[in-house]
DOKE-265742 format. One line per 5 residues: number of its first residue (from 1); for each residue x, y, z of C-alpha. Coordinates in steps of 0.5 Angstrom, whole numbers. Layout:
DOKE-265742
NUM = X/Y/Z  ...
end
This chain:
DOKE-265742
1 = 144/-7/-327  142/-6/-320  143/1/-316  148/1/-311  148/1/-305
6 = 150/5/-300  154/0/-295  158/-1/-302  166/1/-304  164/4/-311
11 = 166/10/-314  162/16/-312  155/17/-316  153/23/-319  150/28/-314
16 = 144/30/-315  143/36/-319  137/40/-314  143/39/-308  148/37/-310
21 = 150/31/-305  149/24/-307  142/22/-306  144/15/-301  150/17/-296
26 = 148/17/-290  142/14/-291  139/8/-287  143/10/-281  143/3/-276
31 = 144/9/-270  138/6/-266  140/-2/-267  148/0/-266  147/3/-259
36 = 142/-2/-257  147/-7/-258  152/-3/-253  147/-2/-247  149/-9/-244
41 = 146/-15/-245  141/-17/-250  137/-23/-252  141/-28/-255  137/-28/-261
46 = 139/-20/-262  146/-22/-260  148/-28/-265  145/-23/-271  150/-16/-269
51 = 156/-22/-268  155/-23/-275  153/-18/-277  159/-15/-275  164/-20/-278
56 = 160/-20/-284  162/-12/-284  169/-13/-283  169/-18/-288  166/-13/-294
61 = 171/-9/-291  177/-13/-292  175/-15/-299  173/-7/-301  180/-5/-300
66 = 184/-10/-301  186/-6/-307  186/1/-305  193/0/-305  199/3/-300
71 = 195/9/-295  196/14/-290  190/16/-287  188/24/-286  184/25/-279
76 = 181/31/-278  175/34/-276  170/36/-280  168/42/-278  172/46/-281
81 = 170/50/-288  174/51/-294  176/58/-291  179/56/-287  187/55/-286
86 = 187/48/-283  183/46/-289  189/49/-294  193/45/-290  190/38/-290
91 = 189/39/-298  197/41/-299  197/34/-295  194/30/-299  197/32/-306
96 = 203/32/-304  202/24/-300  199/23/-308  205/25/-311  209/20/-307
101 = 205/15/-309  200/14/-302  192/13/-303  190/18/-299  185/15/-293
106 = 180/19/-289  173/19/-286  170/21/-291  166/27/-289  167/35/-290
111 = 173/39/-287  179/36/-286  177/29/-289  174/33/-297  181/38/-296
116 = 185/30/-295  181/27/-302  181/33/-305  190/34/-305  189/28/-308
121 = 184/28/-313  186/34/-316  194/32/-316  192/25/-320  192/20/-314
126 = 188/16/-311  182/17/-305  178/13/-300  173/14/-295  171/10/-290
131 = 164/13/-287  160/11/-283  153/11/-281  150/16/-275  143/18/-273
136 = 144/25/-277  146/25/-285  153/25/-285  154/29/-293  160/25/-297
141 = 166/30/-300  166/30/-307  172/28/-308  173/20/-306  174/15/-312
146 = 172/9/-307  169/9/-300  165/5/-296  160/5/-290  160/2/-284
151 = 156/2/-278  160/1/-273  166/5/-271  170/1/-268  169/-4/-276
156 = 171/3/-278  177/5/-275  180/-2/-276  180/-1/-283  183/6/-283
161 = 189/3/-279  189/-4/-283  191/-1/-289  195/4/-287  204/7/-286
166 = 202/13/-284  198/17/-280  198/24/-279  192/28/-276  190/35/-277
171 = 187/39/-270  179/36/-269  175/34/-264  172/28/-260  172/24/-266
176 = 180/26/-268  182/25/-261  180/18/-261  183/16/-268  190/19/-264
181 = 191/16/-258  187/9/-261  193/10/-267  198/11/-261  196/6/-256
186 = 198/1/-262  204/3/-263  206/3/-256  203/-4/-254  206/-6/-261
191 = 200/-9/-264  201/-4/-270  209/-4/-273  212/4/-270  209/8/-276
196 = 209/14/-276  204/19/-273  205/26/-274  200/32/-271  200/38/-275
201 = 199/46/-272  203/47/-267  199/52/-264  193/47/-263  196/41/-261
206 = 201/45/-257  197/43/-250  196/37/-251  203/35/-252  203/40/-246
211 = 200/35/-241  204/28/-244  210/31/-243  209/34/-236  204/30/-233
216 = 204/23/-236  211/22/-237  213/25/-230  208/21/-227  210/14/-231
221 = 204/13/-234  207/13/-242  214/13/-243  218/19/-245  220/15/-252
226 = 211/14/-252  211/22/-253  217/24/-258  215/19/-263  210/23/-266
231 = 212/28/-270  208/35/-269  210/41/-275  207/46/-279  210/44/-285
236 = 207/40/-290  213/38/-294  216/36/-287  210/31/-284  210/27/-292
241 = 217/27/-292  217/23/-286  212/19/-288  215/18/-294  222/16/-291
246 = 220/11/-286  216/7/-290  221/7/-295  227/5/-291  224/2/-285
251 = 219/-2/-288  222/-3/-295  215/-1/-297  213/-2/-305  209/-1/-310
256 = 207/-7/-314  201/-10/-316  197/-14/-311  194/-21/-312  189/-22/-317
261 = 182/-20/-316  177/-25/-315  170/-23/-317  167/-29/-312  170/-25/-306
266 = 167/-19/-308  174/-15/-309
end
């Protein structure tokens, strides 16, 4: 049987025993190639293999998680350690998504996105991580029964939306910032359905949430309906209960089987 490949949706292997991290992730990082295909125009040779490198790499993300059934995708930074309350918080989350039936969905990495997986593995449900490739090794969470690697984030962050009803972010940084207000321009420009988007700790959202009200609303930049559809809480029980009730009521959403498998798409 031919070992797995890192850029394959497979169950977590066996870590290895000296380190306990699995020997592939993040291995093989397409760093290098990756930004030279962002620094302007490249021979046209160069430029034919990235396109198809790139729909080659959606197309294996849409058959890899095609099954993973409904999702709400968990965003936060990896930094925070498993001391820390954020990390409590967002592993309260993620057993209680698992409870009403989501697979639970993040990056894949440490922090916020292993508390996510873990809530759920440890409540009996489902876990995915969508990872992707950086120049710096990039250690997996121990708690994803599936995950899949990408080398580009924007490949990446198509597939965090695609499969998700929900979306709720714990406090992060670059990385989190973005997949927020990448999540809510689609919802406002209608290109995604108005799932819900629910920001948890007040306390650290509070200035963000500070400058669309009073700076972006008052000068007409978003809509004041733009800011009041995301729910920001403390409590987790809250952030899924509203999850659970929009897509439930508003989506009719089900849990039923999906098609078949088909082994010659690679699902």
């Amino acid at each position: 049987m031919n070992e797995a490949k890192p850029t394959e949706s497979v169950p977590i292997p066996l870590s290895d025993p000296a380190s306990g991290k699995p020997e592939d992730w993040g291995q093989g990082t397409g760093g290098r190639e990756v930004s030279q295909f962002l620094q302007g125009p490249q021979p046209r040779g160069f430029e034919l293999g990235r396109a198809l490198r790139i729909f080659f790499e959606l197309l294996r993300g849409f058959r890899k998680l095609h099954f993973v059934g409904p999702c709400v995708t968990v965003f936060g930074s990896a930094r925070f350690p498993e001391t820390h309350p954020y990390y409590a918080l967002a592993r309260e989350v993620g057993a209680r998504l698992a409870r009403k039936g989501f697979t639970v969905m993040t990056g894949g990495g440490p922090g916020i996105m292993e508390a996510a997986n873990r809530g759920a593995r440890e409540a009996g449900g489902a876990s995915v991580g969508c990872n992707i490739e950086l120049p710096q090794e990039q250690h997996p969470n121990p708690y994803l029964d599936h995950w899949v690697t990408f080398r580009y984030f924007f490949v990446r962050k198509v597939m965090l939306v695609k499969y998700s009803y929900a979306f709720i972010a714990l406090p992060g940084g670059f990385g989190t910032l973005d997949e927020i207000f990448e999540t809510a321009t689609l919802i406002q420009t209608h290109k995604i359905r108005d799932f819900p988007l629910v920001l948890m700790g007040r306390d650290f959202w509070e200035p963000l949430l500070g400058f669309l009200r009073q700076r972006l609303v008052r000068e007409a930049t978003i809509d004041p309906t733009d800011a009041e559809r995301i729910l920001v809480t403390d409590s987790a029980e809250e952030a899924v209960k509203s999850v659970t009730d929009i897509a439930l009521q508003r989506f009719g959403l089900t849990y039923g089987p999906r098609l078949h498998r088909r082994r010659f798409l690679g699902e």
